[in-house]
C-alpha positions in Angstrom: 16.8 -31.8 4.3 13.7 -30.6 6.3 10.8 -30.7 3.7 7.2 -29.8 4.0 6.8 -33.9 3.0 8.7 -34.8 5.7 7.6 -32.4 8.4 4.0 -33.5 8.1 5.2 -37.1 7.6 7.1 -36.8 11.1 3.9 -35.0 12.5 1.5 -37.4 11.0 3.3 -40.3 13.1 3.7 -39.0 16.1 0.2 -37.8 16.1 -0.9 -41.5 15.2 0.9 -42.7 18.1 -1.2 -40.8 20.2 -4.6 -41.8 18.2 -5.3 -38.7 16.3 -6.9 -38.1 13.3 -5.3 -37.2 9.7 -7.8 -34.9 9.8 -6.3 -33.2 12.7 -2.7 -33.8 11.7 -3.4 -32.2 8.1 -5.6 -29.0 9.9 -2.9 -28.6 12.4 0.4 -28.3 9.5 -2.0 -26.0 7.1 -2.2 -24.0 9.8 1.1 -23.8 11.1 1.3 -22.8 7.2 -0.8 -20.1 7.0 0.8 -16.8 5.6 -0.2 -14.3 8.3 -2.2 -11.2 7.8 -0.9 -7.7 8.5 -3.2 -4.7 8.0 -2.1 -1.2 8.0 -4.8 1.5 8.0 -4.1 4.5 4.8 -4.6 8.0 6.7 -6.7 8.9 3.8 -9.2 6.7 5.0 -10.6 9.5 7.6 -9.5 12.4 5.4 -12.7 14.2 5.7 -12.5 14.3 9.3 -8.9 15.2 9.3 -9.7 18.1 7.2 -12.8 19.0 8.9 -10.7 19.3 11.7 -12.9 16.3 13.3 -9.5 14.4 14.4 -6.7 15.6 15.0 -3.9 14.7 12.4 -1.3 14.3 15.3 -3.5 11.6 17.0 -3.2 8.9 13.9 -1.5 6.7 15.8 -3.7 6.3 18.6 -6.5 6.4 16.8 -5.7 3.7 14.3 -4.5 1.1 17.6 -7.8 2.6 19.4 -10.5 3.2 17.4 -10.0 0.1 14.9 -7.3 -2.1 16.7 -4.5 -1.9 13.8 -1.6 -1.5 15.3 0.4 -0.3 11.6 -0.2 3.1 9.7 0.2 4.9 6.6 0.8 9.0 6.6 -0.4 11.1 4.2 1.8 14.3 3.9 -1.2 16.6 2.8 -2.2 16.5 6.8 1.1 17.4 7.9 2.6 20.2 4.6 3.8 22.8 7.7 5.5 20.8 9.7 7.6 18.7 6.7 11.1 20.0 8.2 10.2 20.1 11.7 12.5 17.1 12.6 11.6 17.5 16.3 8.2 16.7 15.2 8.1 13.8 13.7 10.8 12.5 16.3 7.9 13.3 19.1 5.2 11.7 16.4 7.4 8.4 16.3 6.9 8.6 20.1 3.6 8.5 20.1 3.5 6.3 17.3 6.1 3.4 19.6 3.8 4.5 22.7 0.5 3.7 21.2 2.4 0.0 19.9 2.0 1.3 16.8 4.4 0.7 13.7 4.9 3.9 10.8 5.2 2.1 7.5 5.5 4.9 5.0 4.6 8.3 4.1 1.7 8.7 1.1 3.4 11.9 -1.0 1.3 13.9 -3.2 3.6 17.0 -4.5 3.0 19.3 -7.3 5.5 19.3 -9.2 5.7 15.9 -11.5 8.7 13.9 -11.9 8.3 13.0 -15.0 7.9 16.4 -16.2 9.6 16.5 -19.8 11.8 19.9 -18.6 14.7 19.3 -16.5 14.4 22.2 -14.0 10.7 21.1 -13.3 12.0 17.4 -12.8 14.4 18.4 -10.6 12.8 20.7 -8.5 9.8 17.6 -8.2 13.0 15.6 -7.3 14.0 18.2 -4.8 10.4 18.5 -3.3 10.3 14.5 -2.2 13.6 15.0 0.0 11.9 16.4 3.2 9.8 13.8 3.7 12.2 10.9 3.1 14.0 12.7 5.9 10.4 12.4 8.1 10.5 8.9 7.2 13.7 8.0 8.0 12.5 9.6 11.3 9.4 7.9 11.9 11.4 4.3 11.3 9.2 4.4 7.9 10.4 1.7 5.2 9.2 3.9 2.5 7.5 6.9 0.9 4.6 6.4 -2.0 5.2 8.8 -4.8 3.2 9.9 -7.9 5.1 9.0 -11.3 2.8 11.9 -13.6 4.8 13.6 -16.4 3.3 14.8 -19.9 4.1 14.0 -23.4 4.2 10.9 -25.8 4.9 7.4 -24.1 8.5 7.4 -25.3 9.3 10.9 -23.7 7.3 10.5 -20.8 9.2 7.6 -20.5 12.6 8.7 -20.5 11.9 11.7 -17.9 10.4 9.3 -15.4 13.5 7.2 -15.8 15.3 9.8 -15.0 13.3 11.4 -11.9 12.7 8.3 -10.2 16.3 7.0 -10.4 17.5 10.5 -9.1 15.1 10.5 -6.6 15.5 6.8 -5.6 19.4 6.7 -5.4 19.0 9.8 -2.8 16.5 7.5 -0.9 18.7 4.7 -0.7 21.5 6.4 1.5 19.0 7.0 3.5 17.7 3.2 3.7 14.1 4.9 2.3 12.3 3.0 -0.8 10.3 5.1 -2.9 7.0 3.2 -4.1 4.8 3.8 -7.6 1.4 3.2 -7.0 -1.2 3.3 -9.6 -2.9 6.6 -9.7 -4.3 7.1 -12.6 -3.0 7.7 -16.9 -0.1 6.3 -17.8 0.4 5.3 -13.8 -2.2 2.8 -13.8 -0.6 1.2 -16.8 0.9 -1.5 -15.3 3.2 -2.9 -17.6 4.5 0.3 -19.2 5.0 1.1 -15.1 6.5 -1.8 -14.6 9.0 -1.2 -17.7 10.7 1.9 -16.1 11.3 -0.2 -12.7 13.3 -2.7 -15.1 15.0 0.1 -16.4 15.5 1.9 -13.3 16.9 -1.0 -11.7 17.4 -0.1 -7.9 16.1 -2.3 -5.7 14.8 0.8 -3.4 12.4 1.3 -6.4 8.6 -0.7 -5.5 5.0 -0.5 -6.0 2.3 0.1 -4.0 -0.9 -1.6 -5.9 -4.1 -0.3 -5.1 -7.3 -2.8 -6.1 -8.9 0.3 -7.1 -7.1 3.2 -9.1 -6.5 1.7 -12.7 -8.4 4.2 -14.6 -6.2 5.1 -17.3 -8.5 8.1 -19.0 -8.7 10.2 -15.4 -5.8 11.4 -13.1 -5.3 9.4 -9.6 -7.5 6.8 -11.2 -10.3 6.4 -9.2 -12.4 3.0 -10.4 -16.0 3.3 -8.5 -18.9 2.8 -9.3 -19.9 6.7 -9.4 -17.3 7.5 -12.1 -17.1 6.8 -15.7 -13.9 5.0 -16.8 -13.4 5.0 -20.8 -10.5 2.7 -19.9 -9.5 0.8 -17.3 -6.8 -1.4 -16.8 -7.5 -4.9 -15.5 -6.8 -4.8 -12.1 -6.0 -8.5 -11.9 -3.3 -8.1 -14.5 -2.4 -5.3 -12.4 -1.8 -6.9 -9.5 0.1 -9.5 -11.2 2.2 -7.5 -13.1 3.4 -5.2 -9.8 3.4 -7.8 -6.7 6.6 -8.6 -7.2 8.2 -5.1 -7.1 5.3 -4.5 -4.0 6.6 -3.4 -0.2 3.0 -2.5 0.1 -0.8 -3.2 -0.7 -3.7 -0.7 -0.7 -6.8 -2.1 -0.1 -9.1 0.3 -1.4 -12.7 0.1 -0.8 -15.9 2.0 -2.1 -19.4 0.4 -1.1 -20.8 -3.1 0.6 -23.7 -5.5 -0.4 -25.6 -6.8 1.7 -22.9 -9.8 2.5 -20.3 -7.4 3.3 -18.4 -8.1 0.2 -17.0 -4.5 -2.3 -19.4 -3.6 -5.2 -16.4 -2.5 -6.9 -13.5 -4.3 -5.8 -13.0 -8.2 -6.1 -11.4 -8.7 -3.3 -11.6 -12.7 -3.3 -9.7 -12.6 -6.3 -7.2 -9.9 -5.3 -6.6 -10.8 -2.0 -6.0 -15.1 -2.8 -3.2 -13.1 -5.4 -2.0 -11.6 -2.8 -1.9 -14.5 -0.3 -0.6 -16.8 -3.0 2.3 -14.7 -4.2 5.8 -13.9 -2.1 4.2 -10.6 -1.1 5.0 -10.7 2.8 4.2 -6.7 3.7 1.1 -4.7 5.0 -2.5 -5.0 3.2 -3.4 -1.1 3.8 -7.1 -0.1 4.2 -7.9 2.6 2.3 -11.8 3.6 2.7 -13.2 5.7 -0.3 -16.7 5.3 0.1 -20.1 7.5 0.8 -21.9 4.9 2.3 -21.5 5.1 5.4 -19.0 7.0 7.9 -15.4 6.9 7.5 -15.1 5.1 10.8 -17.9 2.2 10.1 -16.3 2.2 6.2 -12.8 1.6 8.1 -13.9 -1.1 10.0 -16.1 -2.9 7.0 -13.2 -3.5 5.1 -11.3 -5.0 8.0 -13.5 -7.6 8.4 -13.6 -8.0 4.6 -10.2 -8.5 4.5 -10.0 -10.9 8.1 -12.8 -13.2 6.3 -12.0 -13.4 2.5 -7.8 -14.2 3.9 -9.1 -16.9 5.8 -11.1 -18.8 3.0 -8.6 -17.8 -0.1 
């Protein structure tokens, strides 16, 4: 059997034969090792100037392999809400996409209808609502759409509708090779564990997460945790992390404001990012800019070299 023991134990002999160092041997297996790091960039990051009408929505691929050298994105469908059936869209935006060497990895769905509302005909419309874009998806050669698990009523209620909405809407992204992903956006969404309870129950592996470091404010809807807001409760983030990775297709890197070294006032991303290297997790680490700070574009490209330089000592 070909073990880590004996692979270094070959390497370390052969590399004695040739009068070099353990030091080099042991540097040189670590880093054949080494899990490798994949950024994606969130589209949200540049909202403002999307909306401003700055950039041009249509251009995200380009501009993410241009502008920031990250050659893997994440769509947002608010930027995109007229042309959601337009299939000969989306086949021309997976063009550009493939053109600018640039890989689509899922579409960020925000819809207003909630699928875990409590009535039936509500939680089937919301359902209904998500079908168009796993279709643009599918298109683009995404792996997934992201999806907001909101609902009302007690825990036990809210429980059993989101059950029920996210397996209907999962088992229709299935046949069409789509995962749907949770990701923590606030309430009873950034409750980890109870989250993580209605994947169990679910029980489709097309069902994931997407954990972001930064939305586990349980008293606020989408969940913002920055500095700026006032959170009566939060949910630990590092239990957070924990308790999703192992449903995850997807990481959001969300970041707010930088010290003076570079490192997140908010975010710990030491912490989060060695869970991150440490567990099986092998998808994209997504870079989703929140800040005021400083520009969308200079916020974009301080967390990339966040993430680049806490990866490499974790």
């Amino acid at each position: 059997m070909n073990t880590r023991r004996n692979f270094i134990r070959k390497t370390s002999l052969g590399a004695l034969a040739l009068g070099l160092s353990n030091e080099f041997i042991f540097a040189k297996s670590n880093t054949l090792l080494e899990k490798e790091l994949k950024i994606s960039l969130a589209q949200w990051s540049l909202n403002k100037a999307f909306f401003a009408g700055e950039l041009d929505a249509e251009n995200f691929a380009a501009i993410a392999k241009n502008t920031f050298d990250i050659d893997a994105i994440e769509y947002v469908n608010s930027f995109y809400k007229e042309k959601a059936t337009d299939e000969s869209f989306w086949s021309i935006m997976r063009i550009k996409a493939e053109d600018s060497g640039v890989k689509s990895l899922l579409i960020m769905v925000d819809e207003t209808e909630h699928l875990g509302d409590l009535k039936t005909a509500k939680r089937k419309k919301a359902v209904e609502d998500h079908y168009k874009w796993i279709h643009a998806a599918k298109i683009l050669g995404c792996h997934s759409i992201r999806v907001n698990a909101f609902g009302d009523g007690s825990p036990d209620e809210l429980e059993v509708s989101l059950v029920d909405g996210l397996g209907r809407l999962t088992e229709y992204a299935a046949k069409e090779n789509i995962h749907v992903l949770l990701e923590n956006h606030g309430l009873h969404t950034s409750n980890a564990i109870y989250m993580a309870g209605i994947l169990k129950q679910v029980d489709n592996p097309y069902l994931g997460t997407l954990p972001d470091f930064g939305n586990w404010c349980m008293s606020a809807e989408w969940g913002g945790t920055s500095e700026a807001q006032n959170c009566a409760n939060s949910y630990s983030p590092v239990a957070g992390l924990k308790e999703w990775l192992p449903y995850a297709k997807g990481v959001s890197a969300k970041a707010y404001n930088f010290d003076a070294n570079g490192y997140d006032t908010v975010v710990d991303y030491p912490k989060l990012l060695k869970m991150v290297k440490e567990s099986n997790f092998d998808g994209h680490i997504g870079i989703e800019y929140e800040g005021d700070g400083m520009s969308e574009e200079a916020g974009i490209k301080a967390t990339k070299k966040l993430i680049e330089r806490v990866w490499k000592s974790v």
